[in-house]
N, C-alpha and C positions, 0 to 999 in steps of 0.2 A: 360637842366641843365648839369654842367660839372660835374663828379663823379669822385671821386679816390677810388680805390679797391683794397688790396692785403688779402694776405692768407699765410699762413703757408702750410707743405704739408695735413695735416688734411682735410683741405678746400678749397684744390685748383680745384677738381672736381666741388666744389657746386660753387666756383667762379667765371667758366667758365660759367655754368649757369643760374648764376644771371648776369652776363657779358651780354649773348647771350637776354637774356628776356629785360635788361633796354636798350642795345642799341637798339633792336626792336621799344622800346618807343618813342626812337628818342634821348636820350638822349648819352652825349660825356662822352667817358668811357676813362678813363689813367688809366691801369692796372700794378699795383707795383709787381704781381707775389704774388708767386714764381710756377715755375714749374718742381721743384727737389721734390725727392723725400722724402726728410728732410730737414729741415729747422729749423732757432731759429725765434721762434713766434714774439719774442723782436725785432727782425730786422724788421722782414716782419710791425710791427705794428706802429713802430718810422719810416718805410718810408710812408707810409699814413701820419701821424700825421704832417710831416713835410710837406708835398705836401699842406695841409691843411691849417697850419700853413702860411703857405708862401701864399698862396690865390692863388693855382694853379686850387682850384678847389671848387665848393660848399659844396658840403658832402663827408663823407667818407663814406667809409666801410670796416671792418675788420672782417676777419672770422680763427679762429681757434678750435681745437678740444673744448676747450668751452667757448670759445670765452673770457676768466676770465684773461689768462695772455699777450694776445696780445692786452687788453683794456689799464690793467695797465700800460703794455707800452705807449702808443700811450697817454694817461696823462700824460705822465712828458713832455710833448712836450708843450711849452707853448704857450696859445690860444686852447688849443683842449679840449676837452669839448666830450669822448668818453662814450657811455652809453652801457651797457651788457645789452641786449633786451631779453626777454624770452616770450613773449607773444604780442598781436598786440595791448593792452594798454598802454602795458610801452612803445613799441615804438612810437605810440602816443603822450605820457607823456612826454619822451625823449625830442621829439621837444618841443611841447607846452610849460611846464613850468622849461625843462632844456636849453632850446635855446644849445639840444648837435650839436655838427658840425659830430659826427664820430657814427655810429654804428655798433655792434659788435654784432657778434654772435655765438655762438657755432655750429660747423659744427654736432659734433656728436649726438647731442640730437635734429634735428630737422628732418622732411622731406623737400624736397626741395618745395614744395607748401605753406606751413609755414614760412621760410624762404622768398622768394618772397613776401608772401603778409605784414609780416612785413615791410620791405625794400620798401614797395609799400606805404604803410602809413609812413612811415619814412619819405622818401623824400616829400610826398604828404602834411605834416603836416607845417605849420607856428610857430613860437614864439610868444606866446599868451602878451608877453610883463607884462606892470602893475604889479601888486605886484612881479610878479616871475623875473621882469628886477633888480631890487636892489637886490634878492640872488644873481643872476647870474656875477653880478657886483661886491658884494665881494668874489666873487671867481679872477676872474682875478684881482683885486685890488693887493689884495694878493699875485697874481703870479707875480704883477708888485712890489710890495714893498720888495720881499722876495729876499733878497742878499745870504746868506749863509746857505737856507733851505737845 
């Protein structure tokens, strides 16, 4: 699976190690950074979103101190579908019956073993499709009809 991954400075330490663990996996990492010491979360979160956007890559992920303003970014990016995970059901959920393409997480509220196994189920999980395919379709409807939002 191809990933895209960036971080803000918050979460660029746990990013290198979710980096180090999914390439292990086998899987192809394109890492958007950052590795300064500060950063605007909004950049770090809108270059994911677009890598995504653009079909550079399957999933994303975004990590920030809590993971809440580098989602909202990476939303206005049209086609991305970013979901703020806090536990290994929502990110579950996430996939299953949000078909999200990006997850996101708060660096400062987790340990990194938490972390990993969300992002383990994350990727691991499919789009359950059926009833939850027509929400998911009026959302990009939406995104496709909306001129001056």
């Amino acid at each position: 699976m191809k990933i895209i991954i960036g971080s803000d400075h918050a979460g660029k330490d746990i990013r290198k190690k979710v980096i180090e663990h999914l390439s292990g996996k086998g899987n192809d990492i394109i890492d958007c950074g950052t590795n300064n010491d500060t950063s605007n979360y909004a950049i770090e979160g809108i270059k994911v979103a677009e890598n995504i956007s653009m079909k550079k890559g399957d999933l994303g992920i975004i990590i920030c101190g809590s993971g809440v303003g580098i989602s909202i970014a990476a939303n206005k990016v049209k086609g991305v579908r970013a979901a703020l995970v806090y536990n290994e059901e929502v990110a579950k959920l996430a996939r299953e019956h949000n078909d999200a393409n990006v997850i996101s997480i708060g660096a400062r509220f987790f340990e990194i073993e938490e972390i990993i196994k969300m992002i383990d189920i994350f990727i691991s999980t499919d789009f359950e499709g059926g009833r939850h395919e027509d929400r998911v379709h009026t959302i990009s409807d939406y995104e496709d009809s909306c001129v001056d939002c």
